[in-house]
C-alpha positions as CSV (number, residue, x, y, z in Angstrom):
1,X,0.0,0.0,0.0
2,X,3.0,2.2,0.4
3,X,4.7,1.4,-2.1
4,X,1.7,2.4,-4.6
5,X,1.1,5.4,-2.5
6,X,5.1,6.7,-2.6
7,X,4.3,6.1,-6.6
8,X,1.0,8.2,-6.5
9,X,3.2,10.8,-5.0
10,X,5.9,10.4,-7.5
11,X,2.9,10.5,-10.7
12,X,1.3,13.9,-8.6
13,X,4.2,15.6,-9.9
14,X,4.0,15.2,-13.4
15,X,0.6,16.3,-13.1
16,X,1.1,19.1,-11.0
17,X,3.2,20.1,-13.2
18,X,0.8,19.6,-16.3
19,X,-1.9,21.5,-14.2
20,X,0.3,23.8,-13.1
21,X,1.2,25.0,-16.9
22,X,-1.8,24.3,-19.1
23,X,-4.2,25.5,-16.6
24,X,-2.8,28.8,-16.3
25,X,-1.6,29.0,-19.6
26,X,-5.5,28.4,-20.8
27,X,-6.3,31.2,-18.4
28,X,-4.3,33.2,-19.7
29,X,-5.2,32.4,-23.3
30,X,-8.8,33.0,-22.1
31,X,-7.5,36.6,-20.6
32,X,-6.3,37.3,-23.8
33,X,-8.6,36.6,-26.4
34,X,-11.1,39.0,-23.4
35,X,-8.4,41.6,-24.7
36,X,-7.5,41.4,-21.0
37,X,-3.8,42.0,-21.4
38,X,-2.3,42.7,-18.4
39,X,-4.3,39.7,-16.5
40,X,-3.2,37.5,-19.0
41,X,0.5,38.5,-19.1
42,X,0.4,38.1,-15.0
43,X,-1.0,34.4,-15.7
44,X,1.1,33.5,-18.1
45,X,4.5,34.6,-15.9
46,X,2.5,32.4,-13.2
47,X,2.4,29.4,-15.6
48,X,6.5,29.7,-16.5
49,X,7.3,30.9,-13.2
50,X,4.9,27.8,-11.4
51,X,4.8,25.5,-14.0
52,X,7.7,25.5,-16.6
53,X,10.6,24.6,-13.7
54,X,8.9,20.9,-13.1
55,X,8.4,20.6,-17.1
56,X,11.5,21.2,-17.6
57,X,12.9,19.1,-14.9
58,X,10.4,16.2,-16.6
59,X,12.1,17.1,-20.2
60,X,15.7,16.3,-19.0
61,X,14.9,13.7,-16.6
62,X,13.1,12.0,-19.9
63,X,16.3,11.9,-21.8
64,X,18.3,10.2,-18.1
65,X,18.8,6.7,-17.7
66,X,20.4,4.9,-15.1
67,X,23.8,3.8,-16.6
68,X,26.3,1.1,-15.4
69,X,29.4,2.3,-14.5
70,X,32.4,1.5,-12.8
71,X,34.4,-1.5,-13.4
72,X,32.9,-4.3,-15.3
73,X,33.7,-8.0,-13.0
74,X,32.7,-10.4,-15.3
75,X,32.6,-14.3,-15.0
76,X,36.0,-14.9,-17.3
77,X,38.1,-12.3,-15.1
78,X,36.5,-12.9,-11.6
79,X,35.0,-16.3,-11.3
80,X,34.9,-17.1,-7.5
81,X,32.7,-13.7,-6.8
82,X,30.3,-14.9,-9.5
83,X,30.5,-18.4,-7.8
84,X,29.6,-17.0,-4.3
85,X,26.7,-14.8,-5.8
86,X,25.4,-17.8,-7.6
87,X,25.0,-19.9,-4.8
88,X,23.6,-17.1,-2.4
89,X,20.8,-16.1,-5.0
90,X,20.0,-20.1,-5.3
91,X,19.7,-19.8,-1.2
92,X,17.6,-16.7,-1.3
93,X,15.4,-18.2,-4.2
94,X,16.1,-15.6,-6.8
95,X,17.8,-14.8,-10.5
96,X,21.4,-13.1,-10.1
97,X,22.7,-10.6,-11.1
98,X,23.5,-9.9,-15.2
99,X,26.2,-7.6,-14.5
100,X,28.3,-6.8,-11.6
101,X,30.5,-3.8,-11.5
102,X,33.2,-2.3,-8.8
103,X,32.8,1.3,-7.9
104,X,34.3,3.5,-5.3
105,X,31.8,4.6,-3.1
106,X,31.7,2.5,-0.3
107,X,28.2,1.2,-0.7
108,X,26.4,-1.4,-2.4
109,X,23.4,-1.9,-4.2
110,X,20.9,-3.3,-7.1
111,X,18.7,-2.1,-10.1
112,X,16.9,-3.4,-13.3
113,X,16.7,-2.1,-16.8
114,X,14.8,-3.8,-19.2
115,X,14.9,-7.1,-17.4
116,X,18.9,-7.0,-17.1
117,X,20.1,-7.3,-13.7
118,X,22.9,-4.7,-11.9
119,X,24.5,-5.0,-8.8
120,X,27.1,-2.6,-7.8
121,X,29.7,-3.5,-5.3
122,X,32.4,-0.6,-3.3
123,X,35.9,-1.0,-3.6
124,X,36.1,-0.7,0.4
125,X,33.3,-3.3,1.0
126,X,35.2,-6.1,-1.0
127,X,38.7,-4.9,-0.1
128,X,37.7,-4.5,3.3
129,X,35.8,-7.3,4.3
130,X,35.8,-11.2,4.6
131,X,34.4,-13.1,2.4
132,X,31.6,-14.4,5.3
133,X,30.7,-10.4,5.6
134,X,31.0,-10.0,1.6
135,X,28.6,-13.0,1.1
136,X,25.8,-11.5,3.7
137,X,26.5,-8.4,1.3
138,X,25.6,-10.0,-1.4
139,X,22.7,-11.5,0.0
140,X,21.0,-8.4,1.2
141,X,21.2,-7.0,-2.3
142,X,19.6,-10.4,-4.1
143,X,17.1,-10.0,-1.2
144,X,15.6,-6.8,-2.9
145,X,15.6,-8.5,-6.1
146,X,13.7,-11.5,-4.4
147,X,11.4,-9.0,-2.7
148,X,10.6,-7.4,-6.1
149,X,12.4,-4.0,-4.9
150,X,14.4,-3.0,-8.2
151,X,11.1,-3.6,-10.8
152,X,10.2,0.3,-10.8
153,X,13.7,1.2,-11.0
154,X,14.1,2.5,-14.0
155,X,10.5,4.8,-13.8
156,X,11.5,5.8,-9.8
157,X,15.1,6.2,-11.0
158,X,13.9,9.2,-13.4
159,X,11.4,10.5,-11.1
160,X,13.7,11.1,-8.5
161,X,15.5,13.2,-11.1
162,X,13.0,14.9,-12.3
163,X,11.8,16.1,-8.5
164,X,15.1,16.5,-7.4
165,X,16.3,18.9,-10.6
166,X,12.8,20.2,-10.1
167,X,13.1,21.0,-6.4
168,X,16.5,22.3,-6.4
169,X,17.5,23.9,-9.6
170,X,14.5,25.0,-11.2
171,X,12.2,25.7,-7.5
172,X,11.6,29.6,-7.2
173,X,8.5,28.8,-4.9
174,X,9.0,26.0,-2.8
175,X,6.4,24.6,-3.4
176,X,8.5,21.6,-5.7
177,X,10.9,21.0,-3.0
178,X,7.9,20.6,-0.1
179,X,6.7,17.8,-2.5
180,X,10.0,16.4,-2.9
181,X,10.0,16.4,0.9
182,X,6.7,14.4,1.0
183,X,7.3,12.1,-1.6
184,X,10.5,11.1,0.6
185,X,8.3,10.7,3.7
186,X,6.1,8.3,2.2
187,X,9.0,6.7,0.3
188,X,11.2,6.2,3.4
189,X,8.7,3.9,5.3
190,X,8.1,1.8,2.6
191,X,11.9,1.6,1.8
192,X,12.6,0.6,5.8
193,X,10.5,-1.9,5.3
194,X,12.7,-3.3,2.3
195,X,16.0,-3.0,3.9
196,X,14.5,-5.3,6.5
197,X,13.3,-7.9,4.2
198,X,16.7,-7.7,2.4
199,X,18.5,-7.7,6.0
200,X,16.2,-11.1,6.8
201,X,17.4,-12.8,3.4
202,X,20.8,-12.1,4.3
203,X,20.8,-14.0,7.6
204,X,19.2,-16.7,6.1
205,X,22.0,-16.8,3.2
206,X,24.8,-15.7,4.7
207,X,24.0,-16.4,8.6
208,X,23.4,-14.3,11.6
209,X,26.4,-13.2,12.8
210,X,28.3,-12.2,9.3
211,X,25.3,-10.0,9.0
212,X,25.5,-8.3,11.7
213,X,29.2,-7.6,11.3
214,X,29.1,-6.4,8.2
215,X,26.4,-3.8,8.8
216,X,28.8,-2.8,11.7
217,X,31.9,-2.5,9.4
218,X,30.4,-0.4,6.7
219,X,31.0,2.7,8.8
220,X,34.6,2.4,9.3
221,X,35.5,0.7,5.8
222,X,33.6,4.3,4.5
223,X,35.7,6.4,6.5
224,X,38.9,4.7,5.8
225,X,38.2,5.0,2.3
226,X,37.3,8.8,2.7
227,X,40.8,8.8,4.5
228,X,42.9,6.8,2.0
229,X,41.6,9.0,-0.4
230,X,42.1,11.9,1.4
231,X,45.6,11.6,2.0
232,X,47.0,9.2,0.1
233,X,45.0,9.5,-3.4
234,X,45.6,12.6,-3.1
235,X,49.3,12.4,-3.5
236,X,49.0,10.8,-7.0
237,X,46.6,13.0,-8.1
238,X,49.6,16.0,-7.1
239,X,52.3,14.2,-9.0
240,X,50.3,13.0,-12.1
241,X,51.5,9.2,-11.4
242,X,49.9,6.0,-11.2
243,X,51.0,4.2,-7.5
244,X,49.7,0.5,-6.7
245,X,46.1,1.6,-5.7
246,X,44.6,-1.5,-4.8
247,X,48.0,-2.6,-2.7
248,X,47.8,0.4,-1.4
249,X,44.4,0.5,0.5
250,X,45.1,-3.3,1.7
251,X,48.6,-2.1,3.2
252,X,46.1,0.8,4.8
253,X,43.8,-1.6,6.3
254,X,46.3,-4.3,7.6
255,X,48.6,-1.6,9.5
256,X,47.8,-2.3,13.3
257,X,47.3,0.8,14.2
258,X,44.5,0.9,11.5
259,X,42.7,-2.3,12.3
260,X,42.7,-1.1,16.3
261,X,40.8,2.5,14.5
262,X,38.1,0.9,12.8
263,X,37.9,-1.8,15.6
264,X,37.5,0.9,17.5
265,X,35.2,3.6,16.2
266,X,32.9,0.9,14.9
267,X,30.7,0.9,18.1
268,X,30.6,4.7,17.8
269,X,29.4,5.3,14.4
270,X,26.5,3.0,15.2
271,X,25.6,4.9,18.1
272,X,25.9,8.0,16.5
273,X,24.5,7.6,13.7
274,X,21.6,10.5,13.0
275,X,17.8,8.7,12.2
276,X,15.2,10.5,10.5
277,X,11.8,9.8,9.4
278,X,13.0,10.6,6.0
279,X,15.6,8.2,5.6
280,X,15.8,5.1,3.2
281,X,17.8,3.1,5.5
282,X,17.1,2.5,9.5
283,X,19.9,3.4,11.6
284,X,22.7,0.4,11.9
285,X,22.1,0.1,15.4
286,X,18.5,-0.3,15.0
287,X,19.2,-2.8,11.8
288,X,21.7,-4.4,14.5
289,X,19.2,-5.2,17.1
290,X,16.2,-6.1,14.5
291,X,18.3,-9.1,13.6
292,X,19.2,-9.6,17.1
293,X,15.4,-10.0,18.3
294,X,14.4,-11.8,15.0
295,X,17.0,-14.4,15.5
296,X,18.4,-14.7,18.6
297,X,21.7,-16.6,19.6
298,X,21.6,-20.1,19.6
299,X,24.3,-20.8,21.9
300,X,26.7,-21.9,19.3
301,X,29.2,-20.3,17.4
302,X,28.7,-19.6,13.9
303,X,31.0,-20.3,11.2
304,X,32.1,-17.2,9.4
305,X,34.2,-17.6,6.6
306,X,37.1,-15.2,7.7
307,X,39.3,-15.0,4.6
308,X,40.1,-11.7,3.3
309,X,37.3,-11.1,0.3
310,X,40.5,-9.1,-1.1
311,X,41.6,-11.7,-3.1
312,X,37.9,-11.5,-5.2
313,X,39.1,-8.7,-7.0
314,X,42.1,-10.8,-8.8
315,X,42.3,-10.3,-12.2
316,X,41.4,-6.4,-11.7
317,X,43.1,-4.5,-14.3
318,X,45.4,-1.6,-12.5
319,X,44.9,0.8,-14.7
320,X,40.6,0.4,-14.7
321,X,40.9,1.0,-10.5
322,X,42.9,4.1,-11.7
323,X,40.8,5.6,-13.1
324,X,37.5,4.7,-10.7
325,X,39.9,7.0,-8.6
326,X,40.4,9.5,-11.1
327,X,44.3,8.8,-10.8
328,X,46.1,9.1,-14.4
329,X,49.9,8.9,-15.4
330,X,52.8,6.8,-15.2
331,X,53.5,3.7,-12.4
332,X,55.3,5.1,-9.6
333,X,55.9,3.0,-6.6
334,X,54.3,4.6,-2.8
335,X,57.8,5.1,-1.7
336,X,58.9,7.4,-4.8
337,X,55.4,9.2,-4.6
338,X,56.3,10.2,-0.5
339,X,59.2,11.9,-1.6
340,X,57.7,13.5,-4.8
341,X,54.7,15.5,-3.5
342,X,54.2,14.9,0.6
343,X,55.9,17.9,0.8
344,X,53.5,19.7,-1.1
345,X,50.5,17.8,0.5
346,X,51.7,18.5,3.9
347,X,52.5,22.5,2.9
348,X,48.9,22.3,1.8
349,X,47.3,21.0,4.8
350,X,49.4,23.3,7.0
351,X,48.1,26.0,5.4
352,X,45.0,25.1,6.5
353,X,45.6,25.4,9.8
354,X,47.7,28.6,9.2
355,X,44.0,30.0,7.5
356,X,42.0,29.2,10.3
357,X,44.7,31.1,12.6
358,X,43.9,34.0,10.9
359,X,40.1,33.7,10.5
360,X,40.1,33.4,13.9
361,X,42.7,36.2,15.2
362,X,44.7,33.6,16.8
363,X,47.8,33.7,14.7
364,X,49.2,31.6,11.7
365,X,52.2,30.6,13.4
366,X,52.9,27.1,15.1
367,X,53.7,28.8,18.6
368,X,50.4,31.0,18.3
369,X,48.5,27.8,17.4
370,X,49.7,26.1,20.7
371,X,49.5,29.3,22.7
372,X,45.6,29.1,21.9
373,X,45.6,25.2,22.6
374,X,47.0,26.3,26.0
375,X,44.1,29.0,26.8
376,X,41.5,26.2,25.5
377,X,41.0,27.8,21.9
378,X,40.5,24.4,20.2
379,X,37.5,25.1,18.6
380,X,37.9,28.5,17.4
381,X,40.5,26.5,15.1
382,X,37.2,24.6,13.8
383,X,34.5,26.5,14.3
384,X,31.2,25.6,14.2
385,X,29.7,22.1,13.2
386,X,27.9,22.2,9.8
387,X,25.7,19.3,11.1
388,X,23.5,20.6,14.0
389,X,22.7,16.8,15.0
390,X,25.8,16.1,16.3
391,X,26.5,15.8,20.2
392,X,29.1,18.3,21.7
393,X,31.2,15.2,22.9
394,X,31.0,14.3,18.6
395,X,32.2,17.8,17.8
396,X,34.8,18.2,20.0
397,X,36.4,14.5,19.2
398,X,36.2,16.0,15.4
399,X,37.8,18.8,16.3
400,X,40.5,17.3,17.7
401,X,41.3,14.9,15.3
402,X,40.9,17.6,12.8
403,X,43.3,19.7,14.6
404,X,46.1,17.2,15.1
405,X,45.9,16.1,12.0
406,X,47.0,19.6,10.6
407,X,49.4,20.6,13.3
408,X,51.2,17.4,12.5
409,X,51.2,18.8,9.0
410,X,52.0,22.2,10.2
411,X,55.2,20.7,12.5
412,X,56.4,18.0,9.0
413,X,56.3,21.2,7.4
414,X,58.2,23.4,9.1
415,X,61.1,20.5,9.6
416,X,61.3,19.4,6.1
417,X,61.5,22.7,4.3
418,X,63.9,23.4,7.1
419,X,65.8,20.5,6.0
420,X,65.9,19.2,9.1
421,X,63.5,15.9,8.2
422,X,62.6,14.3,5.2
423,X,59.4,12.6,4.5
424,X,58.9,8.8,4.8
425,X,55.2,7.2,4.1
426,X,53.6,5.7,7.1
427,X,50.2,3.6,6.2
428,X,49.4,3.9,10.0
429,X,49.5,7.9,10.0
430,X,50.4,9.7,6.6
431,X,54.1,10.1,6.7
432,X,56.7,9.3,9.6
433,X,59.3,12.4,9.8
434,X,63.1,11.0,9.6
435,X,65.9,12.9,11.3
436,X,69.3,13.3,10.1
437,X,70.3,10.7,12.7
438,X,67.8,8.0,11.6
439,X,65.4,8.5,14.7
440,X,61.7,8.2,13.2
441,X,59.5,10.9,14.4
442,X,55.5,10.7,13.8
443,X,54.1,14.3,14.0
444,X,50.5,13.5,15.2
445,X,51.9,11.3,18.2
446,X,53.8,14.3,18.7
447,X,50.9,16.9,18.6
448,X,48.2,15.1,19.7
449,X,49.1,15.4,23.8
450,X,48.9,19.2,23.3
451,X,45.7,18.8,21.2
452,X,44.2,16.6,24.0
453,X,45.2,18.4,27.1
454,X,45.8,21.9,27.2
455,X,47.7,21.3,30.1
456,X,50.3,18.9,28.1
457,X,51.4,21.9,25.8
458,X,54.7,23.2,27.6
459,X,55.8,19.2,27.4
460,X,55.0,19.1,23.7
461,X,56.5,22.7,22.8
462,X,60.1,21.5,24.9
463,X,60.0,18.4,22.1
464,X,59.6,20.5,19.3
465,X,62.2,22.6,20.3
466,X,64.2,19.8,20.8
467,X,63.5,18.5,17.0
468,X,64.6,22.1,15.9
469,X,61.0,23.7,15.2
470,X,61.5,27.6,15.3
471,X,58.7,30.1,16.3
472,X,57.2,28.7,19.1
């Protein structure tokens, strides 16, 4: 019943928008042939100005399609992913997937086209997780094929468009984007309700408690992605050169002090996770404990299959996860690409800091930035949070990471163009500073007291001076 109503709201706008324009362009026609001029010119501005945005939004929405992209993983090049989603969509009673492709958001999910099947899979998600978690993955997204979810894609897929273009671009009234909000209210219920059908066939595929671990790991594999990308991407999209990407993330995710992170902020995510009545998805936490009360323990351990899902993506061609990451140029190896641009990377993000110094009237050098840390100036460094849902204790752990991470940046700086340190890459932390006499020195363990305790900032100034950092 939702479903149908969510599509009655989605139809309501192509005829509001029909309404809208005929009906006060006939009035307007009617004005005219009245030799009523003026009323007729005021309806027919109403009829472009209320009307012709949602036409037009309809027009290029018309000509949209939903498009596969990404990379393709086809049965020749990556035969043991097709064999585990073969067997999952025989357990959940459904037809596979046609076409599975690797993309880089770290997210997952299904649609139809004229009959043909897509499922997308995130680089993170199958890089990230093992193959027990990647299997319950899998399931959940042949569970909204078996639930008949993806049949309307194509029609709901140009809809959104055209109310989202129509709502945002083209809206000088508001009156498109309070329908966008409704349609997203009545869309959202119906849409829980498929996540939970989806979340059910993946416990019966793929087992309980791989489910529920890879609902809880999709936080943290997103923000190490964001992160990898961030600062490590980043680097060979300075220098113009191609590193081993895919290595690259793995090394990322099998540093220690990387698996103890996500290990670690995985129970906070869930618990901070914002929930709306116009979301699509229910909160983790609340996905989490659905499947807890649905299917409770047993009292014996369930097998999970623990291997890396890593090695699923043999046979990817280097260059095609290149350029999913927008990363062109010639092979460079990570060590060669440190040297090459973390210099400029880290001037970069020091500069940051060094911006918000003087936004704030605290000072762009290092010693003013600690002077302000001592007198409990953290977050006039950040200002204030863009997202008004978060706690205080969320904005200020933010803003401390945030901070450290550029007064690390701002301390490498400083050293190497001093040429007092040169730049070595460090999976567990961006870049480890090394000293003329070999000592390894990692700025955010360095900052990070200060950052934390305003009271630590004399001890942390006294080690910088001892490392040769001037204006402090």
């Amino acid at each position: 019943m939702r479903a149908a109503l969510a599509l009655v709201v989605l139809g309501g706008f192509f005829v509001l928008a029909v309404v809208l324009f005929a009906g006060l362009g006939g009035l307007a026609f009617t004005l005219f042939q009245r030799d009523d001029v003026e009323g007729g010119l005021v309806l027919s501005a109403l009829a472009l100005v209320l009307g012709g945005p949602p036409l037009v939004a309809m027009a290029i929405a018309a000509w949209t399609s939903p498009k596969p992209s990404g990379i393709a993983l086809t049965r020749a090049t990556h035969p043991e992913l097709w064999r585990h989603t073969d067997e999952l969509a025989r357990i959940a009673g459904t037809r596979g997937p046609d076409d599975i492709r690797l993309v880089s958001e770290p997210n997952a999910g299904v649609w139809e086209r004229h009959g043909t099947r897509y499922l997308e899979l995130g680089l993170p998600f199958v890089a990230g997780m093992s193959i027990g978690e990647l299997r319950s993955v899998l399931a959940h997204e042949l569970g909204h094929y078996g639930g008949g979810h993806t049949r309307v894609s194509a029609f709901t897929f140009r809809a959104k468009v055209a109310l989202g273009l129509g709502a945002g671009r083209f809206d000088a009234t508001g009156v498109l984007y309070a329908w966008a909000r409704l349609y997203a209210l009545v869309a959202a219920s119906e849409s829980r309700k498929h996540e939970q059908f989806a979340d059910e066939v993946s416990v019966a595929a793929a087992g309980r408690e791989a489910t529920t671990r890879s609902l809880l790991r999709t936080g943290p594999l997103g923000e190490a992605w964001n992160d990898y990308l961030r600062w490590y991407v980043s680097l060979a999209v300075l220098a113009g050169r191609t590193p081993p990407l895919l290595e690259g993330f793995r090394a990322y995710l099998d540093h220690p002090r990387r698996v103890h992170q996500l290990r670690e902020i995985e129970p906070l995510l869930a618990a901070q996770e914002p929930s709306s009545v116009f979301d699509s998805h229910p909160p983790i936490r609340e996905r989490v404990a659905t499947i807890a009360r649905l299917f409770p323990a047993l009292g014996v351990a369930e097998a999970v299959d623990e291997r890396s899902a890593w090695a699923l993506l043999d046979g990817t061609p280097p260059e095609a996860v290149a350029a999913l990451v927008d990363v062109q140029g010639p092979p460079i190896t990570w060590e060669q690409l440190a040297g090459l641009t973390g210099p400029l990377l880290v001037r970069r993000q020091a500069d940051g800091l060094r911006h918000a110094g003087r936004v704030s009237k605290i000072g762009d050098t290092l010693g003013a930035v600690l002077t302000a840390l001592e007198h409990g100036r953290l977050h006039d460094l950040t200002g204030r949070p863009v997202d008004g849902s978060l706690t205080s204790e969320a904005v200020h752990d933010a803003a401390v990471d945030a901070v450290t991470e550029l007064l690390g940046c701002m301390v490498a700086d400083q050293l190497v163009t001093a040429n007092r340190a040169t730049l070595e890459l460090n999976w567990g932390g961006l870049f480890v500073l090394r000293m003329p006499d070999g000592a390894a020195v990692h700025p955010e363990d360095l900052v990070a007291p200060a950052v934390r305790d305003a009271n630590r900032v004399p001890e942390v100034r006294f080690r910088l001076q001892a490392l040769g950092v001037d204006t402090l």
